[in-house]
ZAMARGU-4260 file (C-alpha; in steps of 0.2 Angstrom, whole numbers, plus 5000, padded with zeros to 4 digits):
<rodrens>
0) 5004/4849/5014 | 5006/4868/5016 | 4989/4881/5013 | 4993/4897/5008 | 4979/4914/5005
5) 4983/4922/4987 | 4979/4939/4978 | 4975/4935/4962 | 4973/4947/4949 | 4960/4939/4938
10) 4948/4940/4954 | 4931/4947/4952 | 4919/4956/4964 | 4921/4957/4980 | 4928/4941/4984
15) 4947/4946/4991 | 4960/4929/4993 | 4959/4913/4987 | 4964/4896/4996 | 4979/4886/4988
20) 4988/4873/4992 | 5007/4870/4987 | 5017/4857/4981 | 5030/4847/4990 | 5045/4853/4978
25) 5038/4873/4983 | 5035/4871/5000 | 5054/4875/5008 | 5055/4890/4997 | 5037/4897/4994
30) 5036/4914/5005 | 5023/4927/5009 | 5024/4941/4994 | 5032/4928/4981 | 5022/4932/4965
35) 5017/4916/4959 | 5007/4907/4945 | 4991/4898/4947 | 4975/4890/4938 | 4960/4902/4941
40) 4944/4898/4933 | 4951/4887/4918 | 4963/4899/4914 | 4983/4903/4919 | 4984/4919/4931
45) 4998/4927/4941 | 4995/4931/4962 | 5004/4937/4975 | 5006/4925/4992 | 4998/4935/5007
50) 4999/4923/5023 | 5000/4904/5025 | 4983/4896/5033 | 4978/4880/5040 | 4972/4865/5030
55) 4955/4870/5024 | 4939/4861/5023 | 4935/4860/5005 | 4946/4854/4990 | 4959/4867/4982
60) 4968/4870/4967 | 4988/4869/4966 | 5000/4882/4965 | 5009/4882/4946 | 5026/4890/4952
65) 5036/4907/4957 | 5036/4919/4946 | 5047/4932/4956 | 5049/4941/4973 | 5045/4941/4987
70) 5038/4956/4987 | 5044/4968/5001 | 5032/4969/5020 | 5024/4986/5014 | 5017/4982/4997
75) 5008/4962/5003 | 5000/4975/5017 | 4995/4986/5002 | 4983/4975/4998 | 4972/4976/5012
80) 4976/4993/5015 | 4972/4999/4998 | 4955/4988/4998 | 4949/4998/5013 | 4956/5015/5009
85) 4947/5015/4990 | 4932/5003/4991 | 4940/4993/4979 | 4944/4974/4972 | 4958/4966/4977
90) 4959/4959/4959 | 4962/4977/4956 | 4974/4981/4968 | 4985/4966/4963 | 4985/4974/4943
95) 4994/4990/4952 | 5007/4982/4961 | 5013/4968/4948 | 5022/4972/4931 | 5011/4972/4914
100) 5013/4955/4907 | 5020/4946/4923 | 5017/4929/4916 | 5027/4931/4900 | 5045/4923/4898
105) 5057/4936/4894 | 5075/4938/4886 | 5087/4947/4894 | 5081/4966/4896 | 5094/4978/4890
110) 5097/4991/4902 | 5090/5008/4901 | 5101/5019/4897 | 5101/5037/4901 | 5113/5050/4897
115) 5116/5068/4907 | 5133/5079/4906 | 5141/5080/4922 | 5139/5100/4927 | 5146/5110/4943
120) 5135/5108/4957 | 5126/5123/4962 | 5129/5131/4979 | 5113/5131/4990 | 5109/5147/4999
125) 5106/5147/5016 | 5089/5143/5019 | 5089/5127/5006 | 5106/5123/5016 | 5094/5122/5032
130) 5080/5116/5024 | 5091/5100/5018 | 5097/5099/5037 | 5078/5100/5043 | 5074/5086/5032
135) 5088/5076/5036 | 5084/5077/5055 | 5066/5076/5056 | 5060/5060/5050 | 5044/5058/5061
140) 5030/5066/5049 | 5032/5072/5030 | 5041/5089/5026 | 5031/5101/5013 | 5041/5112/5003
145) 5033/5128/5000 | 5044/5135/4987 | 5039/5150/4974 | 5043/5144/4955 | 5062/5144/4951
150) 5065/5145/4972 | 5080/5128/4967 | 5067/5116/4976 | 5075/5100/4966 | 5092/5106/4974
155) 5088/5102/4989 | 5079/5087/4985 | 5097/5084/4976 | 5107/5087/4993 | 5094/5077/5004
160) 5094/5063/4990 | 5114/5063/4989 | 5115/5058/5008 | 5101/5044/5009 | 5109/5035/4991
165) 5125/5037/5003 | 5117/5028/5018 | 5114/5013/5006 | 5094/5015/5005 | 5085/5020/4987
170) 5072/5032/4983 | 5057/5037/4971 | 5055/5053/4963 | 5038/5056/4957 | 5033/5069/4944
175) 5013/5073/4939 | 5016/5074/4920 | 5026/5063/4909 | 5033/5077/4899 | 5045/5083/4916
180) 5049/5066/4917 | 5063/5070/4904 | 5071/5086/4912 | 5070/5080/4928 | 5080/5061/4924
185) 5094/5074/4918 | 5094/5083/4931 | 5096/5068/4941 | 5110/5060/4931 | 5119/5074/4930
190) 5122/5072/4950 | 5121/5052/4952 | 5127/5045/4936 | 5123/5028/4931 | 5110/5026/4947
195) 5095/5033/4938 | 5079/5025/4930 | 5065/5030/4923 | 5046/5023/4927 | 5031/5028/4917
200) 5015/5020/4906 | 5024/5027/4890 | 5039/5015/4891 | 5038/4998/4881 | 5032/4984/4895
205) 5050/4975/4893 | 5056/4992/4898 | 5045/4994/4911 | 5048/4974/4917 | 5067/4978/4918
210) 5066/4994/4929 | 5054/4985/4940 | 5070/4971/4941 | 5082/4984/4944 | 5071/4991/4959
215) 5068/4973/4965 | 5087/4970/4966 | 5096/4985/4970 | 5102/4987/4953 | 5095/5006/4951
220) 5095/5017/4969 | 5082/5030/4961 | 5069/5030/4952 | 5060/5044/4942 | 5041/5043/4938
225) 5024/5043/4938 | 5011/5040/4951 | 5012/5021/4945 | 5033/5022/4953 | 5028/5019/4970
230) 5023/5001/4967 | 5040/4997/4962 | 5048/4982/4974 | 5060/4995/4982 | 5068/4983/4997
235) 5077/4998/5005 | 5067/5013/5001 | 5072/5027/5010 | 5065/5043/5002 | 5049/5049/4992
240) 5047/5063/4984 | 5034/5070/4977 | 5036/5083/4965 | 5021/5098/4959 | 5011/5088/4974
245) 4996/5099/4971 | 4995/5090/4955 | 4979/5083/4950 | 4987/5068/4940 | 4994/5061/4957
250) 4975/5055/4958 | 4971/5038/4948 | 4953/5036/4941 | 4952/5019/4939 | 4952/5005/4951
255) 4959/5008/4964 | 4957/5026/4963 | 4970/5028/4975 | 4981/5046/4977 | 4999/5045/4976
260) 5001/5057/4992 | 4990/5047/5002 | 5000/5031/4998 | 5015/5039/4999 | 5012/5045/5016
265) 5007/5024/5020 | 5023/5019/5012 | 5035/5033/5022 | 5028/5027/5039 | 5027/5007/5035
270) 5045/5010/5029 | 5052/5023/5040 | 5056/5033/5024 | 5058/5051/5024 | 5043/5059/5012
275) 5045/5077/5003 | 5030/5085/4997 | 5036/5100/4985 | 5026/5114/4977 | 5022/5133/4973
280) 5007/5130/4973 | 5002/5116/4987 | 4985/5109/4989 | 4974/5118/5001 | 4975/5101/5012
285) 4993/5100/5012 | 4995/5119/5018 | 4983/5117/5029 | 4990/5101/5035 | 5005/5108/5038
290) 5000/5126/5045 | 4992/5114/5058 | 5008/5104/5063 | 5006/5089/5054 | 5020/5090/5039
295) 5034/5101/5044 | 5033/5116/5033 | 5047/5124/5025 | 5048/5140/5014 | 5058/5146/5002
300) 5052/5165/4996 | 5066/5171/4985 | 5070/5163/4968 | 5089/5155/4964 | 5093/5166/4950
305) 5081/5181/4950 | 5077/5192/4965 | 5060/5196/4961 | 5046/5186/4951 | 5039/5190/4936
310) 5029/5207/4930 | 5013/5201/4927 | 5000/5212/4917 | 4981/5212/4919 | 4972/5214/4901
315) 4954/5220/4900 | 4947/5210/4884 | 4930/5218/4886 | 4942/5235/4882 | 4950/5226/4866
320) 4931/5220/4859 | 4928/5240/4861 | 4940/5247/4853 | 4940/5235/4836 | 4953/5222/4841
325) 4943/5205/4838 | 4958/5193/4838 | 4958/5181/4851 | 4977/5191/4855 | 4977/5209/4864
330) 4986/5221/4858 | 4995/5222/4872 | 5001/5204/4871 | 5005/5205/4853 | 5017/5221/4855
335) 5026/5209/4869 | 5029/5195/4856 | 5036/5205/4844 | 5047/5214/4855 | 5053/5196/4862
340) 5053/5188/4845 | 5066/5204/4840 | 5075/5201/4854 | 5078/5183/4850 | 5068/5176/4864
345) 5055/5165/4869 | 5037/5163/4869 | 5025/5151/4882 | 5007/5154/4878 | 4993/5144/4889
350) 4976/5139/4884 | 4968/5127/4895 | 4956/5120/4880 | 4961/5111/4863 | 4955/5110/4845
355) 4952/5125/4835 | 4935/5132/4842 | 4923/5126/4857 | 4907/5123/4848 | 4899/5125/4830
360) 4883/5134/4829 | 4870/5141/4816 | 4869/5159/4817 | 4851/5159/4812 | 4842/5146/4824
365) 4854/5145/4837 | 4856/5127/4833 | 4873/5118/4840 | 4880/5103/4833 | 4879/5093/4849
370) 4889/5070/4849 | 4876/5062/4848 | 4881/5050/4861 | 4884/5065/4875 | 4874/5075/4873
375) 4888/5089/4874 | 4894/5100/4860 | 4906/5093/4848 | 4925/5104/4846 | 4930/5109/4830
380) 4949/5102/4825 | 4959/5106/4809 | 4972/5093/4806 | 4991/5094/4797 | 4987/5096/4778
385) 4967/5100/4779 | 4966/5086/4765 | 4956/5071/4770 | 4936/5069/4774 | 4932/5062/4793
390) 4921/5051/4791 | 4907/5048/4806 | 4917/5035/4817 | 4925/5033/4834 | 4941/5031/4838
395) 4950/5021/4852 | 4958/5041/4862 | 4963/5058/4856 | 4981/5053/4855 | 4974/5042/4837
400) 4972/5058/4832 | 4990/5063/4832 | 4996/5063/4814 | 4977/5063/4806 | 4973/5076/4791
405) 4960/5087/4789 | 4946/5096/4797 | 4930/5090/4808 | 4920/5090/4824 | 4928/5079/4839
410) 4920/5071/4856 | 4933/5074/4870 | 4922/5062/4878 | 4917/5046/4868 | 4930/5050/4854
415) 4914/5051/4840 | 4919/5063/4825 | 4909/5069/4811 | 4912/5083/4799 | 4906/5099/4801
420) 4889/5102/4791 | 4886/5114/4776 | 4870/5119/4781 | 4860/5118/4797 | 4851/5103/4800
425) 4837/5113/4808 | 4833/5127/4798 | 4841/5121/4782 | 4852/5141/4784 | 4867/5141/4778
430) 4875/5153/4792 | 4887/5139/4802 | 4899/5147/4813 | 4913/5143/4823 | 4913/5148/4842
435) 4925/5148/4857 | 4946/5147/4854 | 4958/5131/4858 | 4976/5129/4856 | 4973/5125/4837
440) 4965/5142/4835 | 4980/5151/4844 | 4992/5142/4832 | 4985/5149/4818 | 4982/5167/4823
445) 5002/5167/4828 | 5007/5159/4812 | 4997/5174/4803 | 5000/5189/4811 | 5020/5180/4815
450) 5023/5172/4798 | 5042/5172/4803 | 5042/5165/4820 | 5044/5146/4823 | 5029/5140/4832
455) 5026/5121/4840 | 5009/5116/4849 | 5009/5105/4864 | 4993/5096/4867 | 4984/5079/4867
460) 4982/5081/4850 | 4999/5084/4845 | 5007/5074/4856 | 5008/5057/4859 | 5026/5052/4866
465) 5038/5064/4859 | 5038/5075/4875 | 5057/5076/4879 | 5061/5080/4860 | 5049/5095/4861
470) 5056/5099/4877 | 5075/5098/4871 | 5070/5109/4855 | 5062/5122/4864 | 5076/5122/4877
475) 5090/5124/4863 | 5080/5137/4853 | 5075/5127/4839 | 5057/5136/4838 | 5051/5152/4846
480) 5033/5149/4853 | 5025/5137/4862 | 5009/5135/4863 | 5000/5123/4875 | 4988/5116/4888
485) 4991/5113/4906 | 5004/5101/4899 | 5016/5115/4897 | 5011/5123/4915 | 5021/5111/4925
490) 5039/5111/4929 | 5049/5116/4914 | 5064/5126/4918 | 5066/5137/4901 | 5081/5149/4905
495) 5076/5157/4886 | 5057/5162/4889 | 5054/5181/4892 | 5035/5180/4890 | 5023/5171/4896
500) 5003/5175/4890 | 4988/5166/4898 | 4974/5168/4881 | 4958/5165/4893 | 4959/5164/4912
505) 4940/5163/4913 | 4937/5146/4908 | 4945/5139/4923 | 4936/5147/4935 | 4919/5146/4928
510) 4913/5128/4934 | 4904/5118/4947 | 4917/5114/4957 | 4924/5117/4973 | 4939/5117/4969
515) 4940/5126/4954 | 4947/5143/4962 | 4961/5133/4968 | 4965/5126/4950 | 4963/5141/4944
520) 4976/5149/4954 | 4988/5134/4953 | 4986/5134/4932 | 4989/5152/4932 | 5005/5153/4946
525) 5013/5139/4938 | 5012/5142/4920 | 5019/5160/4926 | 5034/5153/4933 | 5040/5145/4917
530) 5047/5163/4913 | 5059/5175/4923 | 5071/5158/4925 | 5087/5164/4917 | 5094/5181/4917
535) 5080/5192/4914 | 5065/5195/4927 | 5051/5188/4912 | 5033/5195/4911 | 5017/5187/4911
540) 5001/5194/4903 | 4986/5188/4910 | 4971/5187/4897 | 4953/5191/4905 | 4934/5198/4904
545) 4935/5197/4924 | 4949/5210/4928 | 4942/5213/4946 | 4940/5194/4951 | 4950/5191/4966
550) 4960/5175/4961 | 4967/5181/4946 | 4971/5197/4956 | 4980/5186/4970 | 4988/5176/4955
555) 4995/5191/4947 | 5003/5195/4962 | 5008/5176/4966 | 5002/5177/4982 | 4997/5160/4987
560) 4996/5161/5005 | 4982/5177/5004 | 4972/5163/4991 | 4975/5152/5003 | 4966/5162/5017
565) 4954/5167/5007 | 4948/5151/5002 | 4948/5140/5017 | 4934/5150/5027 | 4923/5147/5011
570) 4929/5128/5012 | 4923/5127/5030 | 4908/5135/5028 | 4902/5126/5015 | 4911/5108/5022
575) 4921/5104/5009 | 4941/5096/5010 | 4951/5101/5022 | 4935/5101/5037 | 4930/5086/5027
580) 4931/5070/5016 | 4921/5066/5003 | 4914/5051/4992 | 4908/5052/4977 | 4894/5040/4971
585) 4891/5039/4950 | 4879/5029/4943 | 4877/5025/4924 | 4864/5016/4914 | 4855/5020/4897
590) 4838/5020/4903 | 4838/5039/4911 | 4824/5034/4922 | 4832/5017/4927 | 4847/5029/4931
595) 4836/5041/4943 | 4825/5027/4953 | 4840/5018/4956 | 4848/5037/4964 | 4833/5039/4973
600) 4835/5022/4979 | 4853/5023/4985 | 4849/5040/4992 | 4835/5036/5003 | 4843/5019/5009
605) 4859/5030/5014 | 4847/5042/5022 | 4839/5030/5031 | 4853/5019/5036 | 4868/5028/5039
610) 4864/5048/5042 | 4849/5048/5051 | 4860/5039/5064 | 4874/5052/5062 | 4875/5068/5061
615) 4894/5070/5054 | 4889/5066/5035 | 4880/5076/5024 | 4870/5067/5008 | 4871/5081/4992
620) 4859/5074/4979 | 4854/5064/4970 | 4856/5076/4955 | 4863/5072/4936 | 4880/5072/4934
625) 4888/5088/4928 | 4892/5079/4910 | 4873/5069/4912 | 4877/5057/4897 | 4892/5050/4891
630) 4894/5037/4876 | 4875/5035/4878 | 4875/5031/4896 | 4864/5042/4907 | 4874/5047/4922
635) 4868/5049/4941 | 4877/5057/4956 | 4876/5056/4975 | 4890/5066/4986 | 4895/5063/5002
640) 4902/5074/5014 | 4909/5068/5032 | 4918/5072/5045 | 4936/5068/5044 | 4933/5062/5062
645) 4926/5047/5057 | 4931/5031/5051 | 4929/5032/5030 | 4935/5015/5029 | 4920/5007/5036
650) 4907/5021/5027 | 4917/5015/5013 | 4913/4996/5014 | 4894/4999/5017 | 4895/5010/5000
655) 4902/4993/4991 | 4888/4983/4999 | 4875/4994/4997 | 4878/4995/4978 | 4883/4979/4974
660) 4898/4984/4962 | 4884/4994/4949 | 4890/5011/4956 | 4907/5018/4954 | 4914/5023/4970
665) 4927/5037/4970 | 4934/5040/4988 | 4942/5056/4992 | 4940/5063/4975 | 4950/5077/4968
670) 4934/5085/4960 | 4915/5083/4961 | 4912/5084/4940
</rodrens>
């Protein structure tokens, strides 16, 4: 009888394969990466076959059947990889790689289909005609394209594409927010028609089940998606690209907390792929990466269509307060939409916070209205019609949100809601205020002082799935301002948008992160780019109490690479990515003093065990989380810094023993808060 080790997706703890034996009518066909059914714990689950294994000394369970595969070399030695990478459970690891719903017996899937108008393809200039050639002949170690916003990077990504679908071989295209997703499938049609699909969480799983088919057979050569697209079977892959790779999003937060990139980079050198990394912006790891040699680095300066970027204005708000103007709008930026809104143009207006204001507040005892589950204050929303009472309850995300009436405080947290008080709880005054702006707040000074313009809002609470409608509106004219969150900041080519205002650059940069400056910056640069696209150079006003701080200045003048020289030294000094790595240690409990001892506990056993016999890591805390509570758990942090010299994996396996699956274990994280 044949033995075979199997992932198996309804695993739990640390326990990593499982023995099984196979029957006789399996045993000619079964292959390592087949994805096959199998009893586990009383119950029918789905697992992946990792290697074939002697007869074993205990009694074992038989294999069901084959569900589909195999699987191709690089993802079965995911597993593994991924396990050690991310401190995480297999079980985990085999969710990722197989389709939602594995199990089920499915119709026929009807084909995706996707429509893009065939248009004359754009001559490259001559450095994207080199870069293309570069890319084409350098396939030892990833290229990073360091191109300012509107430089034509997806045309070269285009060309390079056109000669690897021609070599036989398929690729993955990854984007950071569902929104591009649509623009950048058109695109892509428009150049390989009838070889495109689409991969993201927002598609139906029978949708989803049938790309992952197509992948698997060769049916689709390219796919364009999410992080979640480079689990797809690809059986020739030959490019990866990943697009915005600065992009936060690229980062998962669940098990395994893996970052696209990083797998990326696996999945280019187990396959001999070639791997693009593209941005404006790049990470300060990637730039410095491939300042030091290890990405080729190419740069493209100059924009396609305009020769010079956009104008951008600095406004001092303090001066606004001074001389009478309280609206949340400058005059200055008010004076530009109207001009823009005359002219028949458009409008992108960014505001890095939803809801209507930031906190509520009594003005006569300072109280706050504060969830009572976090701790935190709770964010004033105005819904559609302003009819209905919201009642003290929690719902399942902000998205159940989308379509809700009337007014009332929201947890971005916990998702608790409650309505706003009529007098103060504290003091019994009836002086209730509202404080801060969102993107709710925006919209409605815009819709007063602009009662004629056509104004949409693009955020979590507006949007659920509708992203390529509003993107097609707003692209054919069909309203006049947009209004959004970082949602809006990424990617979007909008030939019609003269100007561009950021309401509050401040908020970005005021937090306890180390890589909030570079954020910052990348918001900033990007949202700027979505103007000056067509046949005017655009402006950009840039909405501050900080006028002198040096990042917006360096923003304003879209001057990554002084940012990028001004921040590294600061990065070294205080060891932080790229002259180290980090993991980060959370621990959650709602006993507040359980939560500390068991800190302390961690901390000194680390100390003890691991750093007083090397010097290459650095223990920060234990300290309280930056949000301390959360949904009534108490939450406690330990950071470690080390040496990208040594071997994270192994540090990474005596974090999971050491805290016995009751911490959550985040390595290489893309923030600290």
């Amino acid at each position: 009888m044949k033995y075979v080790l199997c992932a198996v997706a309804g695993g739990a703890g640390n326990k990593d394969f499982f023995t099984y034996s196979v029957p006789k009518d399996l045993e000619n066909e079964l292959r390592v990466g087949h994805i096959i059914s199998l009893p586990f714990r009383g119950k029918k689950s789905a697992g992946i076959v990792i290697s074939e294994i002697k007869k074993p000394e205990f009694k074992t369970l038989e294999i069901k059947g084959i569900i589909g595969g195999p699987l191709p070399e690089h993802l079965v030695n995911a597993l593994p990889w991924l396990r050690d990478r991310y401190a995480s459970p297999i079980s985990e690891i085999v969710k990722t790689i197989l389709p939602t719903g594995v199990l089920k017996k499915r119709r026929e899937i009807a084909p995706q289909k996707i429509h893009g108008q065939i248009r004359k393809r754009p001559e490259l200039t001559k450095n994207q005609a080199k870069i293309v050639k570069d890319i084409l002949a350098g396939k030892d170690k990833p290229h990073l394209i360091f191109g300012v916003t509107g430089s034509g990077k997806t045309e070269v990504y285009l060309d390079v594409l056109e000669k690897v679908i021609e070599s036989g071989k398929q690729a993955v295209i990854l984007v950071p927010e569902v929104a591009l997703t649509p623009q950048t499938v058109l695109r892509f049609e428009e150049r390989f028609s009838g070889k495109v699909a689409l991969y993201h969480s927002y598609l139906k799983e029978t949708e989803r089940a049938g790309v992952w088919k197509d992948a698997a057979e060769g049916n689709k050569r390219i796919v364009i998606g999410s992080r979640s697209a480079l689990f797809l079977p690809f059986d020739n892959l030959g490019l990866i690209v990943i697009d915005e790779e600065h992009e936060t999003s690229y980062k998962q937060d669940k098990n395994p907390k893996y970052h696209a990139r990083e797998v990326a980079k696996k999945f280019a050198e187990t396959t001999k792929a070639t791997l693009i990394l593209g941005s404006a912006t790049p990470s300060v790891e990637s730039f410095f990466y491939a300042k030091r040699g290890d990405y080729h680095l190419h740069k493209i300066e100059e924009r396609y269509v305009q020769e010079k970027m956009p104008e951008t204005q600095v406004v001092d708000m303090r001066n606004e307060f001074k001389y009478g103007n309280k609206s949340i709008l400058s005059e200055k930026l008010q004076q530009e939409i109207e001009e823009v809104l005359g002219n028949r143009r458009q409008v992108v207006l960014f505001m890095n916070r939803r809801g209507y204001s930031t906190f509520v507040s009594c003005r006569d005892c300072g109280y706050i209205v504060m969830c009572p589950r976090c701790d935190i204050p709770l964010v004033y929303h105005e819904f559609q019609n302003q009819k209905s009472k919201i009642k003290n309850q929690k719902v399942r995300d902000s998205s159940a949100l989308v379509g809700i009436t009337g007014k009332g405080l929201f947890c971005h947290h916990c998702d608790y809601r409650t309505n706003v008080p009529n007098i103060c709880p504290e003091c019994k005054s009836h002086a209730i205020k509202f404080f801060g702006k969102g993107t709710q707040k925006i919209e409605s000074e815009i819709r007063q002082i602009f009662p004629k313009a056509r104004v949409k809002r693009m955020d979590a609470d507006s949007v659920k799935k509708d992203h390529k409608n509003i993107y097609e509106e707003f692209k054919n004219k069909n309203f006049d301002v947009l209004i959004g969150t970082q949602m809006i900041a990424k990617g979007w080519d909008l030939p019609n948008v003269d100007l561009v205002g950021v309401i509050s650059a401040d908020n970005m940069l005021n937090l306890p992160d180390f890589r909030a400056s570079e954020h910052a910056f990348s918001l900033i640069a990007q949202v700027s780019g979505r103007t000056g696209r067509g046949d005017k150079r655009g402006k950009v006003i840039l909405q501050t109490y900080d006028p002198e701080n040096p990042v917006l200045k360096m923003a304003a003048k879209h001057d990554y690479e002084a940012f990028y020289e001004s921040e590294l030294p600061k990065r070294e000094e205080l060891f932080y990515p790229p002259f180290s790595r980090l993991i980060h240690l959370l621990y959650s409990h709602r006993d507040p003093k359980k939560c500390e001892e068991e800190s302390h506990a961690l901390s000194n056993k680390i100390t003890r065990e691991i750093i007083g016999k090397n010097k290459n890591i650095v223990l920060v805390g234990p300290s309280p989380a930056f949000l301390p509570k959360i949904n009534n758990l108490y939450r406690w942090q330990i950071l470690l810094k080390v040496n990208p010299d040594e071997n994270l994996d192994v540090i990474g396996k005596k974090m999971v023993e050491y805290t016995k699956n009751k911490w959550k274990i985040d390595i290489d994280p893309v923030g600290t808060i």
